[in-house]
C-alpha positions in Angstrom: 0.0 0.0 0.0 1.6 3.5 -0.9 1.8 5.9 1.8 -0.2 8.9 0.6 1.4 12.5 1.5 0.3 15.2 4.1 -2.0 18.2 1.7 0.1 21.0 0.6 -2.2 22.8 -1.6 -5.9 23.4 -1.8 -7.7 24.6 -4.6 -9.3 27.9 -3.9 -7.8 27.5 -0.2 -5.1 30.5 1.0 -2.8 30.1 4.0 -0.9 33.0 4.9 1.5 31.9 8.0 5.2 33.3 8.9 6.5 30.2 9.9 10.7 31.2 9.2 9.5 34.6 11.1 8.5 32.9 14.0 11.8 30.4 14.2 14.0 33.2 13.7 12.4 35.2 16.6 12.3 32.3 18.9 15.6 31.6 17.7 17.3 35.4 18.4 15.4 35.0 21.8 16.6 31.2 22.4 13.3 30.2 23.3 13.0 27.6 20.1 13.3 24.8 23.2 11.1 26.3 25.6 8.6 24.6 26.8 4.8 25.4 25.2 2.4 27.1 26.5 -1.6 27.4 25.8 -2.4 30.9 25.8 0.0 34.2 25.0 -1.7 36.0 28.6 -3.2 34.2 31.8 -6.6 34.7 31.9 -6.5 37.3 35.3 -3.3 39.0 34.3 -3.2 42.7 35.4 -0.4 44.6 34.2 0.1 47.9 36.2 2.8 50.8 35.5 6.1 50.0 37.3 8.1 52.0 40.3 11.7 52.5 40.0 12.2 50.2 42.4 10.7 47.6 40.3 12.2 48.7 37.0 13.4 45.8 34.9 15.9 45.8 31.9 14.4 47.4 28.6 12.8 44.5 26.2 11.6 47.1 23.1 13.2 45.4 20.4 11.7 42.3 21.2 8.0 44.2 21.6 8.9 46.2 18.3 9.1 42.5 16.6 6.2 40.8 18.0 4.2 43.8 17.5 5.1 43.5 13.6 4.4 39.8 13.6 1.0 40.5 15.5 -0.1 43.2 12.3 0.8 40.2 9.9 -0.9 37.0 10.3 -1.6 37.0 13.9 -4.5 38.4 15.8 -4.3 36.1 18.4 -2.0 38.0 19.8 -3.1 41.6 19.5 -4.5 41.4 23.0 -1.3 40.6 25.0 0.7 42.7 22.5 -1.5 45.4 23.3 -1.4 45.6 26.7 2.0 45.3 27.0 3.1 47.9 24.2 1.8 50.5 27.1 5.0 49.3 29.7 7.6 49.0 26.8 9.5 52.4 27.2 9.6 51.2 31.2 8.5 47.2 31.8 8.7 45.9 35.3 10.2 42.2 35.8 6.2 41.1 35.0 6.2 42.4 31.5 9.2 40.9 31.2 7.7 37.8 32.3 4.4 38.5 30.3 6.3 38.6 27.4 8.2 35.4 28.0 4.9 33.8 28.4 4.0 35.0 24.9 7.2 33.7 23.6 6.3 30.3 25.1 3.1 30.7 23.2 4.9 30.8 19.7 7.0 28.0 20.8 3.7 25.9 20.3 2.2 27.9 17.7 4.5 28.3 15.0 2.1 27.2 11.9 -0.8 29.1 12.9 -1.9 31.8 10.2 -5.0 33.0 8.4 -6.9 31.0 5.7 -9.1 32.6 3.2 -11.4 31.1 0.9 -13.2 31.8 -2.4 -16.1 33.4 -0.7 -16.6 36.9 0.0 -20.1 37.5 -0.5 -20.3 38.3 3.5 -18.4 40.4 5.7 -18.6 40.4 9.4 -17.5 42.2 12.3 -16.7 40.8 15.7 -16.8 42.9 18.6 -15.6 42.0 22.0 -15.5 44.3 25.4 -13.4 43.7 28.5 -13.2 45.8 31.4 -10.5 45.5 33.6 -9.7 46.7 37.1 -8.3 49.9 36.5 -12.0 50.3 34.7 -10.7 51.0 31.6 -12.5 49.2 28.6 -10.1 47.8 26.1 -12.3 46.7 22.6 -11.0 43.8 20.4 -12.3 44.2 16.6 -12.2 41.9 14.0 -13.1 42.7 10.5 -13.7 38.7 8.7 -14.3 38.4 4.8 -13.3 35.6 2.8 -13.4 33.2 5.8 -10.9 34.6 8.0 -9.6 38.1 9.6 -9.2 40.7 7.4 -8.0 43.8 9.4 -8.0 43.0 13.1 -7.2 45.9 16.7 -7.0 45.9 20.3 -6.7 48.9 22.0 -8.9 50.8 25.2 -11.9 52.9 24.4 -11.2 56.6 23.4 -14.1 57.6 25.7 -15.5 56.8 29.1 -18.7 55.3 28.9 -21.2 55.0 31.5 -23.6 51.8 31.4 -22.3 48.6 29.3 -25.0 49.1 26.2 -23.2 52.3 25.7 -19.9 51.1 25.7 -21.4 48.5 22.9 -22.6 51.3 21.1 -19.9 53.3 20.7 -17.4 50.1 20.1 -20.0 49.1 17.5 -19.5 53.0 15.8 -15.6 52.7 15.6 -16.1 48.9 14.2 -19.0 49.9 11.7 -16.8 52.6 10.5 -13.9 50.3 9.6 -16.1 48.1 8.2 -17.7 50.3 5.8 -14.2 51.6 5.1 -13.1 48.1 3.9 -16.0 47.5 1.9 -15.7 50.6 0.0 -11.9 49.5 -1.1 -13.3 45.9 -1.6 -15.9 47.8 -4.2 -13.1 49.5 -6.0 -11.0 46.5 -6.7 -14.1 44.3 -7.4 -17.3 46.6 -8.3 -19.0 43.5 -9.4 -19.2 42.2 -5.4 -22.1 44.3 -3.3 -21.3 43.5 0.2 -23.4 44.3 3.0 -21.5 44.1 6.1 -22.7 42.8 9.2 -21.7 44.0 12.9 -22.9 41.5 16.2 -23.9 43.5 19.0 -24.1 41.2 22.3 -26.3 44.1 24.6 -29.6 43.8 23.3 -29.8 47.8 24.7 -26.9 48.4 22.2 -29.0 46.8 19.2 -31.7 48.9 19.9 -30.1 51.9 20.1 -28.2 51.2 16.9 -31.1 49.9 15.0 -34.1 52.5 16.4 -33.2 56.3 16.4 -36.3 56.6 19.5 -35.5 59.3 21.8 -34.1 58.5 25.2 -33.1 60.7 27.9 -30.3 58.3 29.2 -29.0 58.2 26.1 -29.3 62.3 25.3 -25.6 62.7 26.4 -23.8 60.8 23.7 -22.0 62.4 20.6 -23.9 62.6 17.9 -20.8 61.1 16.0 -21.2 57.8 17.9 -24.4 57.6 15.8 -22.9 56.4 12.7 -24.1 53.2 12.8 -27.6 53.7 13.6 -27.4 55.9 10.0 -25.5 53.4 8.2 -28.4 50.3 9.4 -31.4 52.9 8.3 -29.4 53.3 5.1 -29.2 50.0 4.5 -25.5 49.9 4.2 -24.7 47.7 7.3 -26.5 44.6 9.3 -27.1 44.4 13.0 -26.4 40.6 14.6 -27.6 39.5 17.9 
């Protein structure tokens, strides 16, 4: 019986990894035998600004690289890279063992990437909150077409918020306008695909607000500029998922 050979290629299949990236950062680091790890943060980690006391040696280059490899073919990591891009110019020994963990990560991750696939005729956003104990929010957006991610951030909310649906509603502003912003340069390159985009809300307060423009005094306080969305839904331009 012939032994048949591991698939290399699929037809209408993409994989974009950065497999020799990945060796030669674990490599530089010597962390290609380290043992593997699960996640690239723990679940509870809280990373606060250091003392002097505390001060640990400076670790930019190595943020500076994984930050580039995070923009490439890696949003799993946006998160951890995120949070600890805000310690680089002065990291305490726990970003420096933060960012060990995340090298551990890539240790047992090396051949993840992104996939795409022939279809496009649907666009999605993914929007995730997270509030952490400083009570900051810090939004994760997602931008999928073809399958897989297209254009992909992490970073804390540019305003304060004051009950969850409005945090949902102005995070699903800032991801309705990226997503219209990549549909109007998918248009351009192919005008024959008509894509209406689709953003999931998870506060069923949020989806209201976005999808019904009813007056409300709790919500006379916002910006008018965090009503984007609600325009773009009555135009017809974007979707609303639950």
């Amino acid at each position: 019986m012939r032994e048949i050979p591991s698939v290399k290629q699929i037809v209408g299949d993409i994989v974009m990894t950065q497999l020799k990236y990945v060796a030669e950062i674990l490599t530089k680091y010597k962390y290609a035998d380290a043992n593997k790890c699960g996640n690239p943060m723990e679940t509870k980690a809280r990373l606060v600004a250091t003392t002097e006391e505390e001060e640990a040696e400076l670790v930019s280059t190595t943020e500076v690289v994984l930050e580039c490899l995070s923009t490439c073919t890696r949003p799993d990591l946006a998160y951890s890279l995120g949070q600890l891009s805000r310690f680089v110019s002065k990291p305490s020994s726990k970003h420096v063992g933060a960012l060990k963990r995340v090298l551990r990560y890539l240790v047992g991750t090396t051949n993840y990437g992104i996939r795409y696939t022939r279809k496009i005729s649907e666009a999605t956003m993914d929007l995730t909150l997270q509030q952490s104990r400083d009570t900051e929010e810090h939004q994760w957006v997602g931008f999928r077409l073809a399958g897989s991610a297209v254009v992909w951030m992490s970073h804390r909310q540019p305003i304060i918020a004051l009950p969850t649906a409005e945090d949902e509603y102005v995070a699903s502003c800032e991801s309705s306008m990226e997503a219209m912003a990549e549909c109007n340069i998918l248009t351009e390159v192919l005008p024959s695909h008509k894509i209406k985009p689709k953003i999931g809300i998870d506060s069923s307060s949020a989806h209201i607000m976005a999808s019904s423009p009813t007056y409300s005094r709790r919500r006379r306080h916002i910006e008018l500029r965090w009503h984007y969305v609600r325009e773009q839904v009555q135009r017809g331009a974007l979707g609303l998922m639950v």
